[in-house]
N, C-alpha and C positions, 0 to 999 in steps of 0.2 A: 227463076227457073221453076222446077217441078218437085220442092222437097217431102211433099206428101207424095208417095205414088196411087196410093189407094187407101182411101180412108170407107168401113163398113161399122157405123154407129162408135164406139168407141175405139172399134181396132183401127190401127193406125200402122199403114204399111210406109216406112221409111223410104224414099229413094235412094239414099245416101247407103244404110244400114243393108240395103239389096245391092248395090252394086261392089259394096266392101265384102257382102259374101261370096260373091260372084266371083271376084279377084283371089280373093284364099282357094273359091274349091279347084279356079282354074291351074292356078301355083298348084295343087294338090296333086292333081290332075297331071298336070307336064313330070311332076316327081317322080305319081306311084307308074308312068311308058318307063322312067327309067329305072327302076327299083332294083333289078336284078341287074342293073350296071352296076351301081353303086354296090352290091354287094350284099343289101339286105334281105333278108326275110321278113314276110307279112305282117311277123307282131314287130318285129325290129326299127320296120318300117314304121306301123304307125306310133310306134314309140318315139320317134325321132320327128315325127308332125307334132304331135301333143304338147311335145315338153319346148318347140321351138313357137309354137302357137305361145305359149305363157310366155316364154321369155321375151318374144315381141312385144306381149300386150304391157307386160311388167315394165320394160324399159323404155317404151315408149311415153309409158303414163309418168315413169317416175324422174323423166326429163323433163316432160311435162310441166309436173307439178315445179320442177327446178328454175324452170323460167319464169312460171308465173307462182314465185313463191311471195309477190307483194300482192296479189289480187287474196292467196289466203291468208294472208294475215290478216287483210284487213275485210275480210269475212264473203267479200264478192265472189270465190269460188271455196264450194265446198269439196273436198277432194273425194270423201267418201258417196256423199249424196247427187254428185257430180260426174261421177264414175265412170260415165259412158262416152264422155264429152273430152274431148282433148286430148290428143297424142302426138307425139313427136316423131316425125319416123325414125330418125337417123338413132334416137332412145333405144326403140325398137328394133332396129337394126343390129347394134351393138349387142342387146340382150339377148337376141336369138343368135347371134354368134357366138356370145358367150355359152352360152347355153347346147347349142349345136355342138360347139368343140367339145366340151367335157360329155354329152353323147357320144359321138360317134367313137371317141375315145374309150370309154365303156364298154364300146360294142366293137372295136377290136378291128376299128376303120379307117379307111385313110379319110382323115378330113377335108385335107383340100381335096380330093374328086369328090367329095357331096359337095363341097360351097362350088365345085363348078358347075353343078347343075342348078343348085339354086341360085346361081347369075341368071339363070334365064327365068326362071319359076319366081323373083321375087319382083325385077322389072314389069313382068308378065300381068300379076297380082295388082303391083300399086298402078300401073298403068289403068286399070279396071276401075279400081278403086278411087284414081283422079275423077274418073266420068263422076262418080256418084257425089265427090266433094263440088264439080263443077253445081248441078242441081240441085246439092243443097246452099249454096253460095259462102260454104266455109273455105279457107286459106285464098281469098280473094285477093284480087290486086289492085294496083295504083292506078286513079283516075286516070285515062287516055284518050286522044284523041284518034288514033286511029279504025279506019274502017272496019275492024272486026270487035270494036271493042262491045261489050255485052253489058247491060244494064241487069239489075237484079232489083226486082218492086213486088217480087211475093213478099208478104208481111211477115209467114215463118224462115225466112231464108235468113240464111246465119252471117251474112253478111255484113259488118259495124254499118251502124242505123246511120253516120255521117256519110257514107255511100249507097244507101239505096238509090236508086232512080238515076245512078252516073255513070258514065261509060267508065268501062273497067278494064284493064288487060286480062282476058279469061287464061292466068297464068294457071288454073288447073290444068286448062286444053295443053298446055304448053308442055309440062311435066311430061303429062298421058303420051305426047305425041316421042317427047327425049323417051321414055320408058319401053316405049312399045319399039322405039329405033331400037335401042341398046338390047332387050329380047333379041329381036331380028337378030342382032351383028352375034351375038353372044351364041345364040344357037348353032352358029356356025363353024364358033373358036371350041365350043364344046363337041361338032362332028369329030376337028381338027384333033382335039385331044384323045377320042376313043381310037382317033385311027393314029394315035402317035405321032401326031405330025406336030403338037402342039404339049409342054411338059403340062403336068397335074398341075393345077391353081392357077394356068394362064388365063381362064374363064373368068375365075374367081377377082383375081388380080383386074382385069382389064374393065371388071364391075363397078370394082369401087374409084376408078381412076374415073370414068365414064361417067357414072351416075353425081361422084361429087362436082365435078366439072358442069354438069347442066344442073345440079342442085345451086350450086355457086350463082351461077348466072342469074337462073328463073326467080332467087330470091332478091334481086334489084327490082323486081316488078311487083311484089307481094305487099298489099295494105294493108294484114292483117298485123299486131302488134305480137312478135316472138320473142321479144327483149333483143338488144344491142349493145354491141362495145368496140368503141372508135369507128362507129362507122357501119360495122359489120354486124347479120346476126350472128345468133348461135350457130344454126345450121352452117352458115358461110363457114366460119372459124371450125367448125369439125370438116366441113368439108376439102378445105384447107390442109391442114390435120394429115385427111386420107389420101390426097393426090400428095404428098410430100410423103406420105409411108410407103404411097404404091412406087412413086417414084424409085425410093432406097429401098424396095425391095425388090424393085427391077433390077437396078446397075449392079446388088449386089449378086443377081442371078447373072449377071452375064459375067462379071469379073469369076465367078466360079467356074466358070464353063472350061472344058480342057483346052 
């Protein structure tokens, strides 16, 4: 694919690194049309960008580094020198909710209607952000033989060097395409909710059921190495996790119901 997009003597424009910013300002972007839903004000707001910016970055890296803690040990990845390279979403995920809740708590907010807006601003985001893993040929997939399959023979493409030049399931395309669905559907469930037809957190809820379901799947096709257990990766096993949470904390929403 295209992992340089513009290279000017030494400067060196990322494809990957442009379309993962692309992704954040658009998420940004769908936040700050609803700001005064949510309930914020402008420093509030971007208070609430800032500190969920870090806890993504933080928990993505530091799952990261949790999967591949035998690469540093035995010295093939440097964590600090390394820095910019490898994250885990679902990491990420977790620490900008972690992070998220105990904001918006702070600031004296309902939590689940901000996480139902960012159901749609975080699909939105990695959606974008797949485009840019597809052309740098990182979280690549399993050789295939079918007709869409995509070869990767740029020399910087991050691609494992055992599959340059193979057809490959372009499971980035695959995520981007589940991602950008799930925005769609979610934008919807979050009209449903302003106009009360839908309770606080159905957005939020119906996110993490949705995204781990095609996160589940799309990882049977991924060649890159995430660590495993019996079978499953990591991601699988949290994804797992959270369709089993979203589940009981469906039925327990409806056994409440009068």
């Amino acid at each position: 694919m295209f992992p340089t997009l513009f290279q000017f003597g030494s400067l060196r424009i990322a494809t990957y690194g442009l379309f993962v910013a692309a992704g954040y300002l658009a998420g940004i972007q769908y936040l700050a049309s609803k700001r005064e839903r949510m309930g914020l004000g402008e420093d509030s707001f971007w208070r609430l960008i800032y500190w969920l910016f870090l806890g993504a970055v933080l928990g993505g890296k530091l799952l990261y580094w949790a999967v591949e803690w035998r690469s540093i040990i035995d010295g093939t990845l440097r964590p600090l020198a390394d820095f910019r390279y490898g994250f885990v979403f679902y990491g990420g995920l977790l620490g900008a909710s972690a992070v998220g809740f105990w904001v918006a708590r702070s600031l004296k907010k309902s939590c689940v209607l901000i996480a139902d807006y960012l159901s749609v601003a975080v699909p939105l985001g990695q959606g974008i952000g797949r485009l840019g893993c597809f052309a740098a040929g990182c979280c690549s997939g399993l050789p295939s033989n079918m007709p869409w399959a995509v070869r990767f023979t740029h020399e910087d493409s991050l691609v494992p060097q055992m599959f340059l030049g193979v057809p490959l399931h372009p499971v980035q395309l695959y995520e981007a395409a589940g991602d950008f669905l799930i925005a769609g559907l979610l934008t919807q469930a979050v009209s449903r909710v302003e106009g009360g037809r839908l309770k606080k957190g159905s957005a939020a809820l119906a996110y993490v059921a949705l995204y781990a379901f095609l996160r589940f799947c799309v990882e049977f096709f991924r060649g890159d190495d995430r660590g495993a257990a019996w079978g499953l990766s990591v991601s699988q096993w949290i994804a797992l996790a959270c369709l089993a949470s979203a589940g009981i904390i469906f039925l327990r929403s409806r056994e409440a119901r009068p």
